[in-house]
N, C-alpha and C positions, 0 to 999 in steps of 0.2 A: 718410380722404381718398379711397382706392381704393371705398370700400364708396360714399360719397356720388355719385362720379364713376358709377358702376354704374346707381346708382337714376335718377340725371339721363340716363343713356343711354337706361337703360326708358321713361322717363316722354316723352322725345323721340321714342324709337323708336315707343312706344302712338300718341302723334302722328299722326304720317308712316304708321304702318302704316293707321290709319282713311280717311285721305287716297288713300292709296293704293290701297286695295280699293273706296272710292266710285269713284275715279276708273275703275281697270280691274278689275272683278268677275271676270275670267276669270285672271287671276292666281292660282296654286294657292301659291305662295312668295315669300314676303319673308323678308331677312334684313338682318342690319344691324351695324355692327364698332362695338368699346367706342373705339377710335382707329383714323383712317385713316392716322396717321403712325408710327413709331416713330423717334428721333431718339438718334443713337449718340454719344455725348460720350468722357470718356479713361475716367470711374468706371464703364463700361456694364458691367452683369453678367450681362443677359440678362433678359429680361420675359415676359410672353403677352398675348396679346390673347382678348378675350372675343368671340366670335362667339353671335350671336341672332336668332332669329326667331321666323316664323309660318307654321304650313301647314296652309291652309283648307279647309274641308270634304274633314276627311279623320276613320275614324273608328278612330282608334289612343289606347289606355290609356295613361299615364302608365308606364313601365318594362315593360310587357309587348307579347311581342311582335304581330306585325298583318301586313295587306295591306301596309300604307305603312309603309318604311324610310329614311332619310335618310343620306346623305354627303356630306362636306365637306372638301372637296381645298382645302391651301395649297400655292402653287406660286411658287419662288422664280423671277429671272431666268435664261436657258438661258445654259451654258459649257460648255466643251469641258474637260474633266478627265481625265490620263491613271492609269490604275493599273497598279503593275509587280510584277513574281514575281520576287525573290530566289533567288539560286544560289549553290551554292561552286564559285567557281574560284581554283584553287591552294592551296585552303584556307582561302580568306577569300570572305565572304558579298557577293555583288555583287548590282545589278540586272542580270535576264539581259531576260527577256521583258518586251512592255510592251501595253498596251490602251488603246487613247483612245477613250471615248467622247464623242459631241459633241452640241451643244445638249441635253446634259441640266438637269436642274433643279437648282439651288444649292441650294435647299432643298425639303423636301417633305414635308408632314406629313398624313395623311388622320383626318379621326374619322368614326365611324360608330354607328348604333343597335341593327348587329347585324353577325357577323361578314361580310366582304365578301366569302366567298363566294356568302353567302345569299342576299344583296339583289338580285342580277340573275344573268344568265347570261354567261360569261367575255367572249364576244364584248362585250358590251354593257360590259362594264370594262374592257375592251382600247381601246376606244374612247374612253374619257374617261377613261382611264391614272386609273383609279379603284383606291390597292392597287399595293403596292410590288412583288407580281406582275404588275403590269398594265404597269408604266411599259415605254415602246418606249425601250430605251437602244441608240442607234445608236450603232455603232462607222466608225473612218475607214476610207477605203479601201486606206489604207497598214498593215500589220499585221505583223508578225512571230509573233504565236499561232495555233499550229497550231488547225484549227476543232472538233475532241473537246477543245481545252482552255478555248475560249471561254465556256461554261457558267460555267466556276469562274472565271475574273475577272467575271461579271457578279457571280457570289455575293458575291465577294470586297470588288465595289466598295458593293454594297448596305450589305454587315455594315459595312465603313470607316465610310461614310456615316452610319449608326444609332449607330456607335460614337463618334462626335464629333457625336453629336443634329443631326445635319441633317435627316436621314431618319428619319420614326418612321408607325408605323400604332398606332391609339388605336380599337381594336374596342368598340362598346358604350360609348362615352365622350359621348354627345348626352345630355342630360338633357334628359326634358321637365317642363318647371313649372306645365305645365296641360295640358288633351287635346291642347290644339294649337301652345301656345310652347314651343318650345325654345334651349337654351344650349351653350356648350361651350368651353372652352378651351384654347389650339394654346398652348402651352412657344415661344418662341424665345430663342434660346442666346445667350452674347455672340461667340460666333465666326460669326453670321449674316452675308454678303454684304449690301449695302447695293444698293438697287434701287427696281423697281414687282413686287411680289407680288400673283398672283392668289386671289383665292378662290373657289371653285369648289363653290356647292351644289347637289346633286341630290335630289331625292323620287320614289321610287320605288312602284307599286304593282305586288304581285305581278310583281316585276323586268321591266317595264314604264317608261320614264322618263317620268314626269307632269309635269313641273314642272322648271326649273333659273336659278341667279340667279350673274352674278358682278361683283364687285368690285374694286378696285384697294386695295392696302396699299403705299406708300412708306415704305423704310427709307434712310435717311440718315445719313450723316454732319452735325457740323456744328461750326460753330465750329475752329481750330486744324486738328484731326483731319479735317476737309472740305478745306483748305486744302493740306494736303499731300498728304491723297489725290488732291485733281486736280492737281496739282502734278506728282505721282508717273506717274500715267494718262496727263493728255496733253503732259507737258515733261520727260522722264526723263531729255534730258542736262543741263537744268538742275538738276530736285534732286539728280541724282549732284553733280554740280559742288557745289552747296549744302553737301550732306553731307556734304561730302569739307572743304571748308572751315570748317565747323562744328566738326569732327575735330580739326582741327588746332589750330581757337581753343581746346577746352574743354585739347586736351591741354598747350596753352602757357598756359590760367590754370592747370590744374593744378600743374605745375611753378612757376610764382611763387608760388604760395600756400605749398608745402610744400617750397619752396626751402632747404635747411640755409645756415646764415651758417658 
């Protein structure tokens, strides 16, 4: 069923792509998603999306490398996340220190065709937070971390991030399936944040940016699990109330059901 849905994306996407280069020839990149949706139910256990294109008069081999390199930045909705450093006091492990950084990205994942050093020159990936070295993670202006310790919470928040697959870099991960389409597929977790994700492609010559295309991916809730999430978001002292009442029902059938006579 996945393989069938694949081939109907191609044969859509050959479509729209022919259309599209009639129409604007200066166009060096198309690209195009296997789904614009992904839709989060209670059995979600995490999926990916297929990301493909085309990049047009360019003259790059199949797995070998070239002038022209490609990256492709997925970028979750921006939150303010704090991360904190553990202390002993009095002999027991506390939060001492803390770090909030703000509008960063919930989720982030980058592939590329070659290592992201290579592809351009740091500025030029500072720029389009291209590379989990690249991202600007602004912190608030309220801080309690001394500025020689700031380094290692940014390290700290990065590995977290990687370590619960929010964050990943996928070097060398674009396949191409002819000189000039290529494919690639970004892992999302079931602990994704629900939102509008951006996708983010670049074509690069001799680190040079030629060419860039992006997209909208919505992730959602839906059904039940939708209903309580905005419930939760924007009426919190009703579903406390809710929940609190809920409580109290399940824990008074319980008691009748296994009531001793």
């Amino acid at each position: 069923m996945i393989r069938f849905a694949l081939c109907l994306a191609f044969a859509v996407f050959g479509a729209s792509l022919s259309l599209a280069q009639e129409e604007a020839s200066s166009k060096d990149l198309v690209t195009a998603l296997s789904s614009d949706t992904v839709s989060i139910q209670s059995n979600f256990t995490g999926t990916e999306i297929v990301i493909f294109g085309q990049a047009s008069d360019i003259e790059r081999a199949p797995h070998a490398a070239g002038d022209f390199e490609l990256a492709i930045v997925v970028e979750g909705p921006p939150q303010d996340i704090t991360t904190r450093r553990k202390g002993r006091f009095l002999g027991v492990w506390v939060n001492r220190e803390a770090e909030r950084f703000q509008n960063v990205p919930s989720f982030y994942a980058v592939a590329s065709t070659a290592d992201i050093g290579d592809i351009a020159h740091r500025n030029v990936l500072d720029e389009y937070r291209i590379g989990l070295n690249h991202l600007n993670l602004a912190v608030s202006g309220v801080s309690n971390v001394p500025l020689s310790d700031r380094d290692d919470f940014r390290k700290a928040f990065v590995r977290l991030r990687e370590e619960s697959d929010l964050y990943s870099e996928r070097e060398t991960s674009i396949e191409f399936l002819t000189d000039t389409m290529f494919r690639t597929n970004i892992p999302l977790p079931a602990n994704i944040p629900v939102g509008d994700y951006k996708i983010k492609s670049f074509l690069f010559n001799r680190g040079d940016l030629v060419s860039q295309t992006e997209q909208t991916l919505a992730v959602a809730k839906i059904g039940f699990e939708q209903v309580t999430f905005e419930l939760a978001q924007n009426y919190p002292l009703v579903y406390g109330v809710l929940a609190v009442i809920l409580a109290i029902f399940t824990g008074w059938l319980a008691g009748v059901i296994f009531k001793k006579d």
